[in-house]
C-alpha positions in Angstrom: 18.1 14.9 12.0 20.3 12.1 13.2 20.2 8.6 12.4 18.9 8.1 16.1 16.0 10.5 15.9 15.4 8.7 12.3 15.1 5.3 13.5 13.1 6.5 16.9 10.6 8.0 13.9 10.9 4.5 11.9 9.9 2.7 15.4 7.0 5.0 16.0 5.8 4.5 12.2 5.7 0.9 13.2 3.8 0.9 15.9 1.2 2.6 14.0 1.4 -0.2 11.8 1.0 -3.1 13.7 -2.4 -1.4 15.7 -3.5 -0.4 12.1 -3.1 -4.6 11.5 -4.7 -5.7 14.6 -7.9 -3.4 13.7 -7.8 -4.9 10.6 -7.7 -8.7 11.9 -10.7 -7.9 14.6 -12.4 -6.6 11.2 -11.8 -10.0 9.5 -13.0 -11.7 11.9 -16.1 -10.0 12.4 -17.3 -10.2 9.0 -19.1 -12.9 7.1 -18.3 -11.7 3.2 -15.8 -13.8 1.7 -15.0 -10.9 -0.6 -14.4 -9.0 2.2 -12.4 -11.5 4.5 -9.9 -12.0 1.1 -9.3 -7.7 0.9 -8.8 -7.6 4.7 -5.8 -11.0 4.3 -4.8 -8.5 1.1 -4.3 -5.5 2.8 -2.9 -7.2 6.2 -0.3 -9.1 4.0 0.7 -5.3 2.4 0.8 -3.7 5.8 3.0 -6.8 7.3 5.2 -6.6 4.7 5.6 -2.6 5.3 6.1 -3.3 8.8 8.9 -5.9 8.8 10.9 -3.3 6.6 9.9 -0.4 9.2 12.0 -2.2 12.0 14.5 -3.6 10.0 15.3 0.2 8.7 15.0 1.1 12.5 17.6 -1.5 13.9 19.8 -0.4 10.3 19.9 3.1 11.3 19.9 2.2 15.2 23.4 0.2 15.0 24.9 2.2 11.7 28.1 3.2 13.3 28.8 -0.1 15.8 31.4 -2.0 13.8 30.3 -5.2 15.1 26.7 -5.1 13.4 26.6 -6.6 10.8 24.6 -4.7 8.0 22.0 -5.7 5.9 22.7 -6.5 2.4 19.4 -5.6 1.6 19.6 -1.8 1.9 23.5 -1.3 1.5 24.8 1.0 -1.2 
């Protein structure tokens, strides 16, 4: 697999993050149960979290080999 085909994966992932966050915020705010409202902000904060490091892998693996990107500190080895 090549770092193309990974980060085209790593985008679609995404995607199916962010839809699985919208449901979640039209579930929000169609409930009434605080208990309830506090899990959804839990689990949307968790998912948010997955998805910012989703695209940041993506545009990692997208621009590996141009020498003028600049990579990420954050998943060097």
């Amino acid at each position: 697999m090549t770092l193309l085909r990974m980060a085209t994966d790593y985008r679609q992932s995404g995607d199916l993050i962010r839809l699985r966050i919208a449901a979640l915020k039209d579930a929000q705010q169609q409930t009434d149960d605080m208990e309830e409202k506090r899990r959804y902000e839990g689990r949307i904060r968790e998912l948010s979290a997955l998805y910012r490091e989703t695209r940041e892998v993506a545009i990692m693996l997208e621009r590996y080999y141009d020498r003028r990107y600049h990579r990420s500190e954050r998943y060097s080895i």
